[in-house]
C-alpha positions as CSV (number, residue, x, y, z in Angstrom):
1,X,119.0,67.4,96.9
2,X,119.1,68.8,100.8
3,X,115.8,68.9,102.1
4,X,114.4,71.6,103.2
5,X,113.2,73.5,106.6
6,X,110.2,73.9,108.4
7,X,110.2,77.0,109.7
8,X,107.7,77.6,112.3
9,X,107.3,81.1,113.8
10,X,105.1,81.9,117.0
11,X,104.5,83.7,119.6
12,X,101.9,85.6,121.5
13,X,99.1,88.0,119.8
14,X,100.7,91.5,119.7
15,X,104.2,90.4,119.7
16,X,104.8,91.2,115.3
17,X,104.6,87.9,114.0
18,X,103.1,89.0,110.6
19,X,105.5,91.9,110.7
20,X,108.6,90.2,111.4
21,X,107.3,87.5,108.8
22,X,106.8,89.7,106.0
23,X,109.8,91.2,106.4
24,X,112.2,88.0,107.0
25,X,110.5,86.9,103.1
26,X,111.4,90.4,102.2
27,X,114.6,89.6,102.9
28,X,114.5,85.6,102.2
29,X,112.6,85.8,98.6
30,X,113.9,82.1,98.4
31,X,111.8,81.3,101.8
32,X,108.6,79.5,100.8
33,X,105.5,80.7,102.8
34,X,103.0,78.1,104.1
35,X,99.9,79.0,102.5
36,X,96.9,77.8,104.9
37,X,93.7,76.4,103.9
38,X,90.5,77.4,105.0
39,X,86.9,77.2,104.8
40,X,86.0,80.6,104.2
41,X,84.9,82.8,101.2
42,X,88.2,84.5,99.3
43,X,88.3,88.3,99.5
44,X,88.6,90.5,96.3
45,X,91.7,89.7,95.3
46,X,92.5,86.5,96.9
47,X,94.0,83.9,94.8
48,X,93.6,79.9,95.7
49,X,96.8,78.9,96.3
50,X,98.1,82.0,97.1
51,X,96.5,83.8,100.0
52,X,94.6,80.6,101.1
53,X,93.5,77.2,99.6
54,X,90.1,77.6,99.4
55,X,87.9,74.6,100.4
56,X,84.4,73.8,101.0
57,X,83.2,72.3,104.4
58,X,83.2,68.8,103.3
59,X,86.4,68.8,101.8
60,X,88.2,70.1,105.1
61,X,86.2,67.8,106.8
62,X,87.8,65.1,104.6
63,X,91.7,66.8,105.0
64,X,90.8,66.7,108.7
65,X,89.5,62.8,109.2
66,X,92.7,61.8,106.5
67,X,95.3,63.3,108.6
68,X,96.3,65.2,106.0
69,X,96.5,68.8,108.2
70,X,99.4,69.5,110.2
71,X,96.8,71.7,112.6
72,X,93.7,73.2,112.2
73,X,91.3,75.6,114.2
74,X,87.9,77.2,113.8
75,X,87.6,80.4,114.2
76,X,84.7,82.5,113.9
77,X,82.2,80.2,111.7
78,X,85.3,79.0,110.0
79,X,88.3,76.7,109.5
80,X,91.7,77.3,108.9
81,X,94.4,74.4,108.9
82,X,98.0,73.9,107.6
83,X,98.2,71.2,104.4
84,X,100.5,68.5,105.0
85,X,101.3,68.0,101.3
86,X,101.9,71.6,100.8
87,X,104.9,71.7,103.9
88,X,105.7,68.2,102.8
89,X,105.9,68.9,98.7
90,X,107.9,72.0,99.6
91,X,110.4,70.4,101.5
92,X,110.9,67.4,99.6
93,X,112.0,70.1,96.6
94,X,115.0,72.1,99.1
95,X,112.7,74.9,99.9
96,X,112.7,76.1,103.1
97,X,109.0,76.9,104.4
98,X,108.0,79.5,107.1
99,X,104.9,79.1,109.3
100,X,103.7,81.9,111.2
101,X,100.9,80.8,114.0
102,X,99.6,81.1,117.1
103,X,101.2,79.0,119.6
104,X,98.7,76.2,120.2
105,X,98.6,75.4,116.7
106,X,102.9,75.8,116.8
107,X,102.5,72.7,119.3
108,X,100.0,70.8,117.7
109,X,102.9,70.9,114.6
110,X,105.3,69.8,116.6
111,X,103.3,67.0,117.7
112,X,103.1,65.8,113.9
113,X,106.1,67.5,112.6
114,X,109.0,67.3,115.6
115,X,111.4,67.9,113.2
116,X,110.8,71.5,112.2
117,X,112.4,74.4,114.1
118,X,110.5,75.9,116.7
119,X,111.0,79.8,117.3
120,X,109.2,81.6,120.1
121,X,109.1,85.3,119.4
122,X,109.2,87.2,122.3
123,X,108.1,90.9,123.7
124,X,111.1,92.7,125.3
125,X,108.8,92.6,128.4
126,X,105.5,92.8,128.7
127,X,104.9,96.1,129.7
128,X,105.8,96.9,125.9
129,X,103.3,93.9,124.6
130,X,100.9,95.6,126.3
131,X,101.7,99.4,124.9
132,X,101.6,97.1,121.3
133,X,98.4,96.2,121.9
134,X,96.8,99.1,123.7
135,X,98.5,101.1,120.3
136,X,95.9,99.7,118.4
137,X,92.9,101.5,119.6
138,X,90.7,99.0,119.4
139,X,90.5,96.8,122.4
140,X,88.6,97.2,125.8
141,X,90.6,97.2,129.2
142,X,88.6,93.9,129.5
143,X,90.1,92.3,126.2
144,X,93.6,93.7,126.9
145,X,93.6,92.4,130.4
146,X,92.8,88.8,128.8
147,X,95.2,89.2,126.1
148,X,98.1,89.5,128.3
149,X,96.7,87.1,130.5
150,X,96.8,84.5,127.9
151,X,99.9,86.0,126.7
152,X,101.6,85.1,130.0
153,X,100.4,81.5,129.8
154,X,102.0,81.0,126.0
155,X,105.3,82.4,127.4
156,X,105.2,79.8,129.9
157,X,105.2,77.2,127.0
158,X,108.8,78.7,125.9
159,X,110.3,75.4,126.8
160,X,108.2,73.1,124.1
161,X,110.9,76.0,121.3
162,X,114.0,75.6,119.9
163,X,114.8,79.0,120.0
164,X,113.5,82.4,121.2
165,X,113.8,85.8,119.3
166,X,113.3,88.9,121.5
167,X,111.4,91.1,118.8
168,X,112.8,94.9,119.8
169,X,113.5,95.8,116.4
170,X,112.1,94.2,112.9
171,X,115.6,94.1,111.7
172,X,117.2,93.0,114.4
173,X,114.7,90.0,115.0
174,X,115.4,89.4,111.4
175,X,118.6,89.0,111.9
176,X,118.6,86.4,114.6
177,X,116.1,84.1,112.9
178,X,117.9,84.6,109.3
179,X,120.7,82.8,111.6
180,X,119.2,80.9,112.9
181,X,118.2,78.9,109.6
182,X,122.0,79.4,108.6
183,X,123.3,77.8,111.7
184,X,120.2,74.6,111.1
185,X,121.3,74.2,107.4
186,X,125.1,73.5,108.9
187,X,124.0,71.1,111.5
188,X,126.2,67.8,111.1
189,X,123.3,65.2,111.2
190,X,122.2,67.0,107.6
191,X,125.6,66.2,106.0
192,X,125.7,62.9,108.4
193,X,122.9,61.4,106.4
194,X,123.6,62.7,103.2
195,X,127.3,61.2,103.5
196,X,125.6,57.6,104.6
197,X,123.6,58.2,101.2
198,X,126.3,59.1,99.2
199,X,128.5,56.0,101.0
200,X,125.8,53.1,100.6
201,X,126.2,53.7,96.9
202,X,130.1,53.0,97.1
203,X,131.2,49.6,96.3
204,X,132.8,48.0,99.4
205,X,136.1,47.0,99.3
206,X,135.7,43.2,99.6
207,X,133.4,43.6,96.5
208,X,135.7,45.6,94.8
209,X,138.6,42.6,95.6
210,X,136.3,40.1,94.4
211,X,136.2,41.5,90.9
């Protein structure tokens, strides 16, 4: 069996990653979504395993001093993390897996996980980030002002990426990052090593003269 893809998908607050993520599994019902875990209470509704895995201090304390996050953050009184055994159970069965996160936790991933694919969803400039995020209504000059600041700083990060989707249309991004898991699944190295599998299991000829 081929193993499957980490898919991670980042980019700066405001630029759609949810969006573009909810509608590339729309699309992808085959793509596995990276559940996180975290330390906080479940919502009405929420289902362990589903929305979240939900944990208690001490046992994300203990995921945290095994090594057995791919990244983790607090936030707000809480932690959220990414389970290594999730990504790596997922893979391990074919199943491509999508990650959608902030970009410090994207290179903390890599830093543990260089092998996944890195995409950098991008604004079409940032004079329309910041029309996203002044849309919402809810932010002070003060807070948009630091948002793109920090927003600048990520994009300067573009290089640590394997690719970069400019998000100017939820299809259209779609699109580009359905191909590019397409064009990663036809990579040679994934039928190099499956073929030096499949070989090491052949007979060598000298072997095969011998009997």
């Amino acid at each position: 069996m081929k193993r499957g893809l980490l898919i991670v998908l980042s980019g700066p607050s405001g630029v759609g990653k949810g969006t573009v993520c909810a509608a590339l599994r729309a699309r992808l019902p085959e793509l596995v979504y990276s559940v996180s875990a975290t330390t906080r209470s479940p919502r009405e509704g929420e289902r362990d395993g589903v929305n979240y895995f939900f944990k208690s201090r001490e046992q994300f304390h203990h995921m945290m001093q095994t090594d057995a996050l791919l990244e983790y953050a607090e936030y707000v009184g809480n932690y959220y993390g990414t389970p290594r055994d999730f990504v790596e159970k997922t893979l391990s069965e074919g199943k491509d897996i999508i990650l959608e996160i902030e970009v410090q936790g994207a290179l903390k991933v890599k830093e543990k996980f260089p092998e996944g694919i890195f995409v950098f969803l991008m604004p079409p400039s940032l004079n329309e980030l910041k029309q996203r995020i002044t849309g919402r209504g809810t932010e002070t000059q003060a807070t948009i002002d630091h948002r793109l600041s920090v927003a600048v700083e990520e994009m300067n990060l573009l290089y640590h990426y394997d690719y970069a989707v400019v998000n100017d249309q939820i299809d259209s991004a779609c699109n580009r990052i359905s191909a590019i898991i397409t064009a990663e699944h036809c990579k040679r190295e994934r039928f190099l090593n499956e073929l030096f599998q499949e070989f090491a299991s052949v007979p060598s000829a000298e072997n095969v003269s011998e009997r």
